[in-house]
C-alpha positions as CSV (number, residue, x, y, z in Angstrom):
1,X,22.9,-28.4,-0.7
2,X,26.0,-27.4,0.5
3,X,27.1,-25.7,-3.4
4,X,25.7,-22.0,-3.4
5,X,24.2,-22.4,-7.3
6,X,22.8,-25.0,-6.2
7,X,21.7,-24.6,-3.1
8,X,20.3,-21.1,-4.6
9,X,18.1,-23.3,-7.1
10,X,16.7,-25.5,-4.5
11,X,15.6,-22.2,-2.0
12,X,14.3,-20.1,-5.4
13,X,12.3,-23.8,-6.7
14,X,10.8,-24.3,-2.9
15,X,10.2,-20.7,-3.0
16,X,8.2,-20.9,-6.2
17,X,6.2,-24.3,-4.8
18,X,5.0,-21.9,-2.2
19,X,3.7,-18.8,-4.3
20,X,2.1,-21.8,-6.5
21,X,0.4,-22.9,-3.2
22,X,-1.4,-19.6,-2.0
23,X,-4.2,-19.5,-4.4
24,X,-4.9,-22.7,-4.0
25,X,-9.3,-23.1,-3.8
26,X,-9.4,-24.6,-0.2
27,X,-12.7,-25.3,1.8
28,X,-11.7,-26.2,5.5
29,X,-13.2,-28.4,7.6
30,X,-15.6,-26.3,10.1
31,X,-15.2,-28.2,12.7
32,X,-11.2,-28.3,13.3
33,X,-9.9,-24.9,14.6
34,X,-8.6,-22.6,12.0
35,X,-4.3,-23.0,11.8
36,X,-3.8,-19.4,12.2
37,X,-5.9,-19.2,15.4
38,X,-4.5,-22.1,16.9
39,X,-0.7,-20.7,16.4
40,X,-1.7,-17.5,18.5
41,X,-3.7,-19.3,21.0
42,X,-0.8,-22.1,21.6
43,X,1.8,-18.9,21.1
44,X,1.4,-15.8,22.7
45,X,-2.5,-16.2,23.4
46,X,-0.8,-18.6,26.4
47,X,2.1,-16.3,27.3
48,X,0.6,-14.7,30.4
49,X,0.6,-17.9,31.8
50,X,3.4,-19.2,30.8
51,X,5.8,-16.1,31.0
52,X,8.0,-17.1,33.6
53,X,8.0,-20.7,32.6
54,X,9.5,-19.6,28.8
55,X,11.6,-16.9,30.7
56,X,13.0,-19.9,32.8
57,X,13.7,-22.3,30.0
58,X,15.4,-19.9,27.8
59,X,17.7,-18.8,30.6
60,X,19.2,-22.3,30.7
61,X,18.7,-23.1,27.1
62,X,21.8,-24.0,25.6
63,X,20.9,-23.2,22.4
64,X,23.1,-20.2,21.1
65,X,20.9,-16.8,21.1
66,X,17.9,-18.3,23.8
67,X,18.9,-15.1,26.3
68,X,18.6,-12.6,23.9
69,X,15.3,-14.1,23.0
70,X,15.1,-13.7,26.4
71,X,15.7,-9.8,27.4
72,X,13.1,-9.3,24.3
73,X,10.1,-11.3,25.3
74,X,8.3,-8.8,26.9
75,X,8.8,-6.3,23.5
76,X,7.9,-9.3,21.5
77,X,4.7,-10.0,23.0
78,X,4.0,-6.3,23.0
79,X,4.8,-6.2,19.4
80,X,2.5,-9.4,18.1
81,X,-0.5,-8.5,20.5
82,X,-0.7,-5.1,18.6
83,X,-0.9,-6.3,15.0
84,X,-4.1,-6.9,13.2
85,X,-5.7,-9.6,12.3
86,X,-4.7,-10.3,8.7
87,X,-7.1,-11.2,5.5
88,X,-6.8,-14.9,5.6
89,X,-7.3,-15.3,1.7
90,X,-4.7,-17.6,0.7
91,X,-3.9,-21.3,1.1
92,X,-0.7,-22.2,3.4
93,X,0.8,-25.5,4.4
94,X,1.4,-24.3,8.0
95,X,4.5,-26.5,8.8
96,X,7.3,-25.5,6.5
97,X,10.5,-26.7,7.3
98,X,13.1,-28.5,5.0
99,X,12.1,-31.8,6.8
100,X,8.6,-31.2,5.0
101,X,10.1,-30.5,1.7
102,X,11.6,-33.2,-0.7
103,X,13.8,-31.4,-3.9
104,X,15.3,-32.6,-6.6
105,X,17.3,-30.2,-9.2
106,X,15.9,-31.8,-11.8
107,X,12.0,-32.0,-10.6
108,X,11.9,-29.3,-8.5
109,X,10.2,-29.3,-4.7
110,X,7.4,-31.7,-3.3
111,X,5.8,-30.8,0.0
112,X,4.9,-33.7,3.0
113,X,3.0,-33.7,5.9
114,X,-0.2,-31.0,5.4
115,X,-1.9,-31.7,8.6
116,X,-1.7,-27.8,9.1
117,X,-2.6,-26.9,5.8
118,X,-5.4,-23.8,5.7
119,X,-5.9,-20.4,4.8
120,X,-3.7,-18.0,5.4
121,X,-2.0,-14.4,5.0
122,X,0.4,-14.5,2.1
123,X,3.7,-15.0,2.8
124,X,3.7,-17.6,5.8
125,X,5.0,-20.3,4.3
126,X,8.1,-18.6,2.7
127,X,8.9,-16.7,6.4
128,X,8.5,-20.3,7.6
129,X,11.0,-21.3,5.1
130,X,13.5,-18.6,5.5
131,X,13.3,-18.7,9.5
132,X,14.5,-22.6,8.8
133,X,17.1,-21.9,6.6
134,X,18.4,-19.5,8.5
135,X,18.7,-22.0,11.8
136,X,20.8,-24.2,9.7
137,X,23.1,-21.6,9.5
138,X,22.5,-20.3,5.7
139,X,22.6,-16.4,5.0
140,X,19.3,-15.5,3.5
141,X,19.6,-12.0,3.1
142,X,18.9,-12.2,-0.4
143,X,15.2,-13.6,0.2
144,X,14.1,-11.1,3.0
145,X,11.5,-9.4,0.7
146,X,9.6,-12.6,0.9
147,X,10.0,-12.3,4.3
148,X,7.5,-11.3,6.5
149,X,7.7,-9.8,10.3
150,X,4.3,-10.2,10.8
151,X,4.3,-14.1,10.7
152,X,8.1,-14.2,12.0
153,X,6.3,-12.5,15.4
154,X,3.6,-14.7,15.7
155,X,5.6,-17.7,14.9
156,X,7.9,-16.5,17.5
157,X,5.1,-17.1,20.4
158,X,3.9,-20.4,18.9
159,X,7.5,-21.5,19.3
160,X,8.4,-20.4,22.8
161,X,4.7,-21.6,23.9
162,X,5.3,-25.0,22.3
163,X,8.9,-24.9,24.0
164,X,7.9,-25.4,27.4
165,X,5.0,-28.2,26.8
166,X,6.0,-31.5,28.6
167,X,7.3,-34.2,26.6
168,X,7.0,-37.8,27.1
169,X,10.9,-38.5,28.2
170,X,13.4,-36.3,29.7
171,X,14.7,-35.7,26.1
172,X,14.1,-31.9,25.3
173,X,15.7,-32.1,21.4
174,X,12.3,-31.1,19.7
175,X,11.8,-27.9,22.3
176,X,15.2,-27.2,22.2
177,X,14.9,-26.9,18.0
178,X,11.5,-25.0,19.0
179,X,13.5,-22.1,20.6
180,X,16.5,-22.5,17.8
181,X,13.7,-21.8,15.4
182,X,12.4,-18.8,17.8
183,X,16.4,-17.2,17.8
184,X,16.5,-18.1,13.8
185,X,13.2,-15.8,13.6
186,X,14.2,-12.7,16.3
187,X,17.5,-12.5,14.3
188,X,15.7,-12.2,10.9
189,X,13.7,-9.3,12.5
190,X,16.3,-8.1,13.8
191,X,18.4,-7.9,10.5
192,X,15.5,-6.6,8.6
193,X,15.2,-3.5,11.3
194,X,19.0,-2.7,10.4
């Protein structure tokens, strides 16, 4: 929503619809590969390989912010191989993003498409949230202590790593909002290190 009340409503209600999520009772199916896993082995579990191949594509990104990303990869990487692996104790939908998420003022926030839904570390869905708000250009400042920098960096690889798998036409829109997401998360680091 372009009003800030009620644009304020719809981030506090989606907000809410996430906290309501994490203690969701889930049993996951054993034989698909846990979520979080598969976000550091598509992310930065790849990025030896695929190093020069992000570097590359982010060089001639146009998308506003790619060469910072950029100059920072290497501290990135650095950054999300050192962090431990987190208690994976809560329930997550794994692909929040306000495409995902239909509101209403009235009847609050419903949530679509929970292919990637498992356990989790708290917080990933909000950081998901915020990292998407923030690439359509909305200050979120007021949110970041539901933000979290441990997700944003792993997010961060899964994005770049996803950014330079081939598509089926020359069209290069979805990695191109792949790396807009990446910049939306460096620069919420970024501000939170301020």
């Amino acid at each position: 929503p372009s009003d800030i009340d009620t644009r304020r409503k719809y981030i506090n209600d989606v907000i809410e619809a996430l906290r309501t999520l994490e203690p969701v009772d889930y049993v996951p199916f054993d034989e698909i590969k846990a979520s979080y896993h598969t976000i550091i082995d598509e992310g930065w579990g790849a990025f030896d390989s695929q190093r020069e191949q992000i570097h590359e594509k982010l060089t001639y990104s146009s998308v506003d912010g790619a060469r910072e990303l950029a100059d920072e990869l290497d501290g990135l990487y650095s950054r999300a191989s050192a962090l431990p692996m987190p208690d994976l104790k809560y329930f997550a939908h794994y692909d929040i993003r306000q495409s995902n998420i239909a509101w209403h003022p009235e009847h609050g926030a419903r949530i679509v498409d929970w292919s990637w839904a498992d356990h989790a570390p708290r917080g990933m869905d909000t950081t998901s949230f915020l990292v998407d708000l923030t690439k359509s250009g909305h200050d979120v400042d007021e949110y970041l202590d539901d933000f979290s920098a441990e997700h944003a960096l792993l997010l961060i690889g899964f994005w770049l790593g996803h950014s330079v798998w081939p598509t089926p036409t020359l069209d290069q829109t979805v990695r191109e909002h792949q790396i807009g997401s990446a910049v939306a998360a460096l620069r919420l680091l970024n501000r939170l290190s301020e």
